[in-house]
Backbone as CSV, one residue per row, in Angstrom:
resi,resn,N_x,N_y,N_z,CA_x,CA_y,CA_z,C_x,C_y,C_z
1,UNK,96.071,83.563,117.031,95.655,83.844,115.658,94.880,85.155,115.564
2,UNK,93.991,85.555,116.536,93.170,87.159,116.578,94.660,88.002,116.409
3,UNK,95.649,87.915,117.144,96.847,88.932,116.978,97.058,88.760,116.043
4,UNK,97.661,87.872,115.350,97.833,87.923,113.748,97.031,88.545,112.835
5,UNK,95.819,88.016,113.168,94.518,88.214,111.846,94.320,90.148,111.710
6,UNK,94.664,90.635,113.847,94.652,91.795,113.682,95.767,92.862,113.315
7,UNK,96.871,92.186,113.213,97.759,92.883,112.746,97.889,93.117,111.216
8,UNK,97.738,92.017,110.296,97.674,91.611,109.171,96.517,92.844,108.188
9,UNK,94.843,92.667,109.316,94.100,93.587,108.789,94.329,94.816,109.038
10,UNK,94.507,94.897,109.928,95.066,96.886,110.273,96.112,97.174,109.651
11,UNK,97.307,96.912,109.306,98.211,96.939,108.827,97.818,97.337,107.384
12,UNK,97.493,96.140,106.610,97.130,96.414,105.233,96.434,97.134,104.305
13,UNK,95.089,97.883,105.732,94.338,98.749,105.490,95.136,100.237,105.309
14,UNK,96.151,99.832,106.314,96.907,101.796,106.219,98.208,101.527,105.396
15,UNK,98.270,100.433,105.122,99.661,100.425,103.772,99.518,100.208,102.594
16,UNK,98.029,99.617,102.508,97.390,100.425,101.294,98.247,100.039,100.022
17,UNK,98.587,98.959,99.242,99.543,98.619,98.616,98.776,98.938,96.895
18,UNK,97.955,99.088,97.004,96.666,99.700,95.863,97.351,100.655,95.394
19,UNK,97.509,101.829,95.933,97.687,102.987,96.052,98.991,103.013,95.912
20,UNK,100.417,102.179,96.241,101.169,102.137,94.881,101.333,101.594,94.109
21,UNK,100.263,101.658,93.245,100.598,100.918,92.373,101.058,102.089,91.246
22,UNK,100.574,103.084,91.002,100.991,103.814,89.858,101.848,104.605,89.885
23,UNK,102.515,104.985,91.173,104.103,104.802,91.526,104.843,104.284,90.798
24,UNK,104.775,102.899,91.814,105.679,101.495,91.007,105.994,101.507,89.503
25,UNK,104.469,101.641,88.333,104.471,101.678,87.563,105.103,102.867,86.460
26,UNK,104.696,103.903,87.076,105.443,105.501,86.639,107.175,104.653,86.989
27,UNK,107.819,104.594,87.526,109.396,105.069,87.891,109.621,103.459,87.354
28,UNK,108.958,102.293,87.291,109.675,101.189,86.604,109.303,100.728,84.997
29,UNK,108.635,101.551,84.460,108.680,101.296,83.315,109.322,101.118,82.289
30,UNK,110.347,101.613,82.511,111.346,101.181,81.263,112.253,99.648,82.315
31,UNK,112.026,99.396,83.539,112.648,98.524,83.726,112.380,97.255,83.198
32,UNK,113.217,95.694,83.256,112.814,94.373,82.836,112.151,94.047,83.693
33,UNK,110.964,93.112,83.672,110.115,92.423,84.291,111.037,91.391,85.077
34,UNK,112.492,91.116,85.396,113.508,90.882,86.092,113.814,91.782,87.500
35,UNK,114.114,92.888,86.749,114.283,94.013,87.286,113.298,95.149,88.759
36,UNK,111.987,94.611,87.915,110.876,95.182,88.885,110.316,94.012,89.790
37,UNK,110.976,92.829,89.461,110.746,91.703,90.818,111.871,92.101,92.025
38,UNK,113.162,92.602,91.659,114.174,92.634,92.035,113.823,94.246,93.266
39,UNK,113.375,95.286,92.587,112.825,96.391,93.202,111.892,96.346,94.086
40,UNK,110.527,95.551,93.563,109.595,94.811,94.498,110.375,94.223,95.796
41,UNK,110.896,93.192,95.668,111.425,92.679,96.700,112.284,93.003,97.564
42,UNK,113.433,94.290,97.574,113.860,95.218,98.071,112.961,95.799,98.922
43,UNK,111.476,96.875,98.218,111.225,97.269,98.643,110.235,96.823,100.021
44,UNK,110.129,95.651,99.853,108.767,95.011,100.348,110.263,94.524,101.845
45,UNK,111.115,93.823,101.438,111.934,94.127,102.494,112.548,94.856,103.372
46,UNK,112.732,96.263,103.029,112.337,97.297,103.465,111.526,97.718,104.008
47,UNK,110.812,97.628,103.959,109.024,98.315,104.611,109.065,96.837,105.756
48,UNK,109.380,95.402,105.500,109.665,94.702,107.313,110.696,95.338,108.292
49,UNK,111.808,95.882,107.752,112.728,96.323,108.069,111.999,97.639,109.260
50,UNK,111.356,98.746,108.499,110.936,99.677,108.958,110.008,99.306,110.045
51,UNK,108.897,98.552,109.884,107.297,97.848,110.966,108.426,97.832,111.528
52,UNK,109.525,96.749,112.082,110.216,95.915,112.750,110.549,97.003,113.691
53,UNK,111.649,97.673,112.965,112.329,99.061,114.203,110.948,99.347,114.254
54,UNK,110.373,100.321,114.504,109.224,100.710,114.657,108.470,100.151,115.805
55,UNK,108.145,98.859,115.743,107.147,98.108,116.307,108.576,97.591,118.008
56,UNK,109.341,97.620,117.641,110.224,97.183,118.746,111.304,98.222,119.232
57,UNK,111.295,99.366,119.072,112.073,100.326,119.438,111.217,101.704,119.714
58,UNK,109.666,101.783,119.073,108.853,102.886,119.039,108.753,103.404,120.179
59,UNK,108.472,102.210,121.190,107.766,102.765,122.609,109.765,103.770,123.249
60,UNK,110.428,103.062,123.521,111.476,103.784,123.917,111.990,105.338,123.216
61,UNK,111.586,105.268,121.986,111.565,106.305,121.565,110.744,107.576,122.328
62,UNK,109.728,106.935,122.156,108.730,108.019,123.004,108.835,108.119,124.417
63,UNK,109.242,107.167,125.582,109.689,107.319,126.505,110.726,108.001,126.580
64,UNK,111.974,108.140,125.899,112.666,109.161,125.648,112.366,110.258,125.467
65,UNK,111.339,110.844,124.434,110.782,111.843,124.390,109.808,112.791,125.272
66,UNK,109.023,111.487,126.432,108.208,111.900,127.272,106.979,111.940,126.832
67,UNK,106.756,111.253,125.518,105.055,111.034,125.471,104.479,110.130,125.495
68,UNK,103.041,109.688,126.045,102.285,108.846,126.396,101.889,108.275,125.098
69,UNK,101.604,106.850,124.884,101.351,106.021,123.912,99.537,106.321,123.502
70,UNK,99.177,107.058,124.469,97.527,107.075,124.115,97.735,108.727,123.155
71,UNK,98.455,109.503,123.731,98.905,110.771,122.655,99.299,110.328,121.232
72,UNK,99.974,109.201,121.078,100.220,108.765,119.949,99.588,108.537,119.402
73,UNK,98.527,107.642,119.535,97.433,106.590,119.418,96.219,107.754,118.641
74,UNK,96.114,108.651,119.626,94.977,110.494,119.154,96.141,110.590,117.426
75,UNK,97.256,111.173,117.845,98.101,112.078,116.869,98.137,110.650,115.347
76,UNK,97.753,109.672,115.905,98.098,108.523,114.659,96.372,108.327,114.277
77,UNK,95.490,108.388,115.013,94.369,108.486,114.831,94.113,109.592,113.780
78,UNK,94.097,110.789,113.701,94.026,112.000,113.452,94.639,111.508,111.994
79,UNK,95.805,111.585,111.920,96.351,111.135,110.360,96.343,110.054,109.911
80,UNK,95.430,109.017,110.365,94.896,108.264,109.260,93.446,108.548,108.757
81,UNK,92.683,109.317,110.024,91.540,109.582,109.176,91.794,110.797,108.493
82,UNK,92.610,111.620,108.109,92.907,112.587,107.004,93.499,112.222,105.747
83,UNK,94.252,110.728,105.934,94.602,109.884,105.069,93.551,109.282,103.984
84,UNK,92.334,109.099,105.069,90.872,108.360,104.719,90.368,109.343,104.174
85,UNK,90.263,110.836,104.508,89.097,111.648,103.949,89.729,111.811,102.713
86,UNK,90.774,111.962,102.215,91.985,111.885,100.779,91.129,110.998,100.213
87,UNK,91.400,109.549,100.701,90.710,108.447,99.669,89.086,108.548,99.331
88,UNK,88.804,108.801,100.151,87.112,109.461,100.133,86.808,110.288,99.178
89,UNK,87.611,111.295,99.503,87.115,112.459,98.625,87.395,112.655,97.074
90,UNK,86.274,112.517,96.094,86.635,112.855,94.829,87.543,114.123,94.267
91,UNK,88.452,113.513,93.747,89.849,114.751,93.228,90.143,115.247,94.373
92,UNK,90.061,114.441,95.739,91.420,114.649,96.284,92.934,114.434,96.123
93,UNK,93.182,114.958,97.277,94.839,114.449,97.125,95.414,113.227,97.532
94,UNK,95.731,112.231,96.424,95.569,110.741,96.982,97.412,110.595,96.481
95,UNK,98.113,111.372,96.489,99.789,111.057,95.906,100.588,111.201,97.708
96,UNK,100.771,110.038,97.485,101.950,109.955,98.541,103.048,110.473,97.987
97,UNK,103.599,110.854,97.195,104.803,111.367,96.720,104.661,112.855,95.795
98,UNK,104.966,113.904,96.299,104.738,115.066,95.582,105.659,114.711,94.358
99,UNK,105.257,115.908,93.608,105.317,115.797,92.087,106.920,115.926,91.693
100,UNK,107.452,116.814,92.883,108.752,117.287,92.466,109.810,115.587,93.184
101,UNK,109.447,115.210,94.088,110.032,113.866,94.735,109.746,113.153,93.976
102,UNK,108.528,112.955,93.053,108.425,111.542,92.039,109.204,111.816,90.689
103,UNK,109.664,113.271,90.008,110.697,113.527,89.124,111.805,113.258,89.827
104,UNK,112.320,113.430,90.953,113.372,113.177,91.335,113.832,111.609,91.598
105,UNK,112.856,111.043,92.112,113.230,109.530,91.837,113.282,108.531,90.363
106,UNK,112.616,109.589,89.643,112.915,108.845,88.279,114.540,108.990,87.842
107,UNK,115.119,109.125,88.680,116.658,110.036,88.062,117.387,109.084,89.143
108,UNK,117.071,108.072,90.339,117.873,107.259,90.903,118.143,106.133,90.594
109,UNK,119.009,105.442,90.794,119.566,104.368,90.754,118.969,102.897,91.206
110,UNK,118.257,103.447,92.750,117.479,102.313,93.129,116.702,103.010,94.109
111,UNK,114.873,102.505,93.579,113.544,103.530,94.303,112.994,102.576,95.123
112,UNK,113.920,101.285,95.690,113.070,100.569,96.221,113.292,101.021,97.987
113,UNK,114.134,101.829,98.044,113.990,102.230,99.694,112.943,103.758,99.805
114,UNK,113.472,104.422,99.271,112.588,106.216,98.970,112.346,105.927,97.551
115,UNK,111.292,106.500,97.091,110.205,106.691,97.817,109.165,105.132,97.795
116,UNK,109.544,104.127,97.464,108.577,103.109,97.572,108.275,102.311,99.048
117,UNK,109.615,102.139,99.916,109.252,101.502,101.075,108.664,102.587,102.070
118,UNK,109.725,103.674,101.765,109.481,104.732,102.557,108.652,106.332,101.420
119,UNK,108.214,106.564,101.472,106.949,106.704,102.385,105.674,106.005,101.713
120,UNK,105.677,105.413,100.750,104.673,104.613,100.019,103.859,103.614,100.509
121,UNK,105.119,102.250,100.904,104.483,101.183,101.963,104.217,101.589,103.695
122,UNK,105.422,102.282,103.627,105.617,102.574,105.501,105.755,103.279,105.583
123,UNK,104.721,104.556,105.818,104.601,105.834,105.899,103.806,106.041,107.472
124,UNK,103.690,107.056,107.917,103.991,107.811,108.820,102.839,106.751,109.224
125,UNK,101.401,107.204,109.043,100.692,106.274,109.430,100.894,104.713,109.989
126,UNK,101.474,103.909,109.486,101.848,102.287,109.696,102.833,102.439,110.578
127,UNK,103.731,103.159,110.690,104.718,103.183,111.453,104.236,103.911,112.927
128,UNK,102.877,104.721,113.230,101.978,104.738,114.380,101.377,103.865,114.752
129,UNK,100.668,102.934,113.813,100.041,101.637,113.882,101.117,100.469,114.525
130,UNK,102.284,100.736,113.924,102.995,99.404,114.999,104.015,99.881,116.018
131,UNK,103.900,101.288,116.300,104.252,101.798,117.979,103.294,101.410,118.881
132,UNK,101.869,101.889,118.426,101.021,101.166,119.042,100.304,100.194,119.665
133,UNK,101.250,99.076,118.594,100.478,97.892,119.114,101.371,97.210,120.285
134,UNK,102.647,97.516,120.136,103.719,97.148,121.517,102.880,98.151,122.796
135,UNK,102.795,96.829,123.946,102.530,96.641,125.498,103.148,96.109,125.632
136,UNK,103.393,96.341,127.433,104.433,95.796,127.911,103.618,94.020,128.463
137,UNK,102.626,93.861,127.712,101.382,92.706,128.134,101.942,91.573,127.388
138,UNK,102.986,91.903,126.001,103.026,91.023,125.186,104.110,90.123,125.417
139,UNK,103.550,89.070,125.430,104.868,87.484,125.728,105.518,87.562,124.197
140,UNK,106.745,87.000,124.073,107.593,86.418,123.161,106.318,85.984,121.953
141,UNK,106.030,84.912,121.939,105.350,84.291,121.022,104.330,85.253,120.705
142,UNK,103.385,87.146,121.004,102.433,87.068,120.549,103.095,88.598,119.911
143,UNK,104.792,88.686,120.114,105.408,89.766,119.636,105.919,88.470,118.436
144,UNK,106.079,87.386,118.181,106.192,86.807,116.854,105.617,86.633,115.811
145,UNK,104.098,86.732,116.799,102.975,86.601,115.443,102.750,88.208,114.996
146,UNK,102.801,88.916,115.388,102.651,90.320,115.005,103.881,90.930,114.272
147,UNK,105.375,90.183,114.033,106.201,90.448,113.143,105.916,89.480,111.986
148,UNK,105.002,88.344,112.366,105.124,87.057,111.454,103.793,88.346,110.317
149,UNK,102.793,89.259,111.189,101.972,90.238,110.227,102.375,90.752,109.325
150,UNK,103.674,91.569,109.779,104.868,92.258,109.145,105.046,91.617,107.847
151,UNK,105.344,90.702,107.944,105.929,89.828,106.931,104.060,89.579,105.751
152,UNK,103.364,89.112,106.679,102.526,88.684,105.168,101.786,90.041,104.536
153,UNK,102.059,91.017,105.240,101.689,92.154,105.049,102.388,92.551,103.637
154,UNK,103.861,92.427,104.094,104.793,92.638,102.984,104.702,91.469,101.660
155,UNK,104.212,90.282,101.744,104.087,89.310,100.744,102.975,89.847,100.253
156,UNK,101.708,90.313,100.556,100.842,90.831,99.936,100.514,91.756,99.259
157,UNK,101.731,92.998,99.884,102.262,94.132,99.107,103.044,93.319,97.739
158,UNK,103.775,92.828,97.902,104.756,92.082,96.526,103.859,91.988,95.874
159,UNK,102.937,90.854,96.087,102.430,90.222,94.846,101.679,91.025,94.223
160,UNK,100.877,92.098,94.788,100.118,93.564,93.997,100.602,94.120,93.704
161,UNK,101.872,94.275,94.121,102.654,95.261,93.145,103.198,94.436,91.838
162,UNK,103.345,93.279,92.036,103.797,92.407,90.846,102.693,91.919,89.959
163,UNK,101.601,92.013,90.533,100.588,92.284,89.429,99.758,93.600,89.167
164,UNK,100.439,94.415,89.507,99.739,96.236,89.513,99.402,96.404,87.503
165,UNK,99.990,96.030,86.912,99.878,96.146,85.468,98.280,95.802,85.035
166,UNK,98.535,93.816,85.623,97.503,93.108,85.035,96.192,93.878,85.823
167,UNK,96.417,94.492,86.667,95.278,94.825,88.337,94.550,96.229,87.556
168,UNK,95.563,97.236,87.170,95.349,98.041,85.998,94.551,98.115,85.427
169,UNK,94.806,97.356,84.345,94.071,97.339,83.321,92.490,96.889,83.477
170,UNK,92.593,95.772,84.343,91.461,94.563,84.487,90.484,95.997,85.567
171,UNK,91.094,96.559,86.319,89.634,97.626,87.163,89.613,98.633,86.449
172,UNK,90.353,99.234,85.703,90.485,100.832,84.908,90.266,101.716,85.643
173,UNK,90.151,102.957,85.372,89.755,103.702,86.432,88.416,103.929,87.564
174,UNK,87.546,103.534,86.889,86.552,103.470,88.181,86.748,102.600,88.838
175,UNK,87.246,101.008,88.306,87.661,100.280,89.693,88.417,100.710,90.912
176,UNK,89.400,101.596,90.420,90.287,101.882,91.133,89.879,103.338,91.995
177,UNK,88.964,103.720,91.518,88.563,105.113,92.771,87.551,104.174,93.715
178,UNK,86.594,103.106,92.940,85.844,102.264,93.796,86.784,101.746,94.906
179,UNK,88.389,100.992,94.867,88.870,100.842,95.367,88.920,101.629,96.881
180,UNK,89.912,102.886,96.248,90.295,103.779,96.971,89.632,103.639,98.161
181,UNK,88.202,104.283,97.258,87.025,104.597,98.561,86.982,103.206,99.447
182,UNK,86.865,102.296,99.320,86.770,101.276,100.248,87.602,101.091,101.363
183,UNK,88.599,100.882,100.740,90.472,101.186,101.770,90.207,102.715,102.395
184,UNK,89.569,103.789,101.994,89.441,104.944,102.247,88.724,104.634,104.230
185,UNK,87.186,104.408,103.533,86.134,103.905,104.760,87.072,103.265,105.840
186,UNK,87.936,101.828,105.214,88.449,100.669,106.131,89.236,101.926,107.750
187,UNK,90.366,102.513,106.612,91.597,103.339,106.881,90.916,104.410,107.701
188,UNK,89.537,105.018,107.537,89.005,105.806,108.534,88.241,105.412,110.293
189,UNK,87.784,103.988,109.474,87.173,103.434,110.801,88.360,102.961,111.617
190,UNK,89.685,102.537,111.356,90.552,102.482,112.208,91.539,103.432,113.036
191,UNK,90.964,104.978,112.004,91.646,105.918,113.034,90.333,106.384,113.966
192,UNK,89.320,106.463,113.597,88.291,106.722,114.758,88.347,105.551,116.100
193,UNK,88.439,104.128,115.535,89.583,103.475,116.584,90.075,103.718,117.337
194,UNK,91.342,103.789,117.011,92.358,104.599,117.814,92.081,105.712,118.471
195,UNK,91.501,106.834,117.819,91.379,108.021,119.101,90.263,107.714,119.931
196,UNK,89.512,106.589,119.822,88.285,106.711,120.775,88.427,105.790,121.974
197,UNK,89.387,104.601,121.853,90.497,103.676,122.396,91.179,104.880,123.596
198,UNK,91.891,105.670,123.113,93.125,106.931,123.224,92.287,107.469,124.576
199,UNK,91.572,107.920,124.055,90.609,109.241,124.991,90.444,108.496,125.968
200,UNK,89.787,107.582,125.511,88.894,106.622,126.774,90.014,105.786,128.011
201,UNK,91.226,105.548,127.244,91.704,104.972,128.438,92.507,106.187,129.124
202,UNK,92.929,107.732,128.218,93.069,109.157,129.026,92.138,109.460,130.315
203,UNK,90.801,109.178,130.398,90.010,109.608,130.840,89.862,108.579,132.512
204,UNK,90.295,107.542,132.253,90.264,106.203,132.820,91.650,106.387,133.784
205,UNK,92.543,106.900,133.067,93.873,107.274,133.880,93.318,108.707,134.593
């Protein structure tokens, strides 16, 4: 259950499902409240889809490539706390989707893979977070509970995004920079985490 509880919290802290909410809301507005369950759930399937490869194909990737998982661990460190100083910082830059990619997805057919799973839910960050957490330490059952994360990660994304309207209105805007900043702090103390994890077992090797 600690593997779970820690996958679930780290996870949710850097996927940050807050933060699309006015996404979601910008590109589905003219859709039916049918329609944006239907997108939701795409997308939220999607983004398991992505953890999944990710979390079970990451490390070979990089063995292919020739880099060490504690390099990752620094380079994933590094961009989540730049992720964090964004949420931190007043009138920063808090848009996962530049301006010209979010006109352009208003003009597709279906936004639940680009830009909502990708790069919104499972963006560069989360997808370091679950290269990372594969060792070669992990039995069957504690690589189940850490996809079983995957999953409530993604149910928890749904249901905020399926209530992003009512969530809206009810914090207005200062709730929602109060937000930010909180997920901001969470999302920073877990990349100082990671690179201090990183170094230390560099130093140890």
């Amino acid at each position: 259950m600690e593997i779970l509880l820690a996958t679930f919290t780290t996870l949710f802290s850097v996927v940050n499902p807050f933060g699309a909410m006015p996404v979601f809301l910008t590109l589905t507005e003219e859709d039916t409240p049918q329609e944006r369950r239907q997108i939701g759930m795409r997308a939220c399937l999607y983004m398991i889809a992505v953890l999944a490869v990710s979390f079970f194909a990451g490390q070979y990737v990089l063995n292919f490539f020739g880099i060490n998982i504690h390099h990752l661990r620094i380079a994933g460190g590094i961009l989540l706390m730049r992720s964090a100083f964004d949420l931190l910082t007043p009138g920063g830059n808090r848009d996962r989707v530049s301006p010209a990619a979010l006109e352009e997805s208003m003009h597709k057919n279906d936004i639940s893979f680009t830009p909502l799973a990708m790069p919104m839910l499972s963006g560069p960050g989360s997808i370091a977070v679950c290269i990372s957490l594969f060792t070669e330490r992990l039995g069957y059952f504690d690589m189940s509970l850490i996809f079983l994360g995957f999953v409530l990660v993604a149910l928890a994304a749904y249901i905020i995004l399926m209530s992003s309207l009512r969530l809206t209105r009810f914090l207005g805007r200062p709730g929602m920079a109060a937000l930010a900043r909180v997920m901001g702090f969470i999302t920073l103390a877990i990349g100082v985490n990671f690179m201090a994890t990183a170094i230390k077992a560099l130093f140890q090797e």
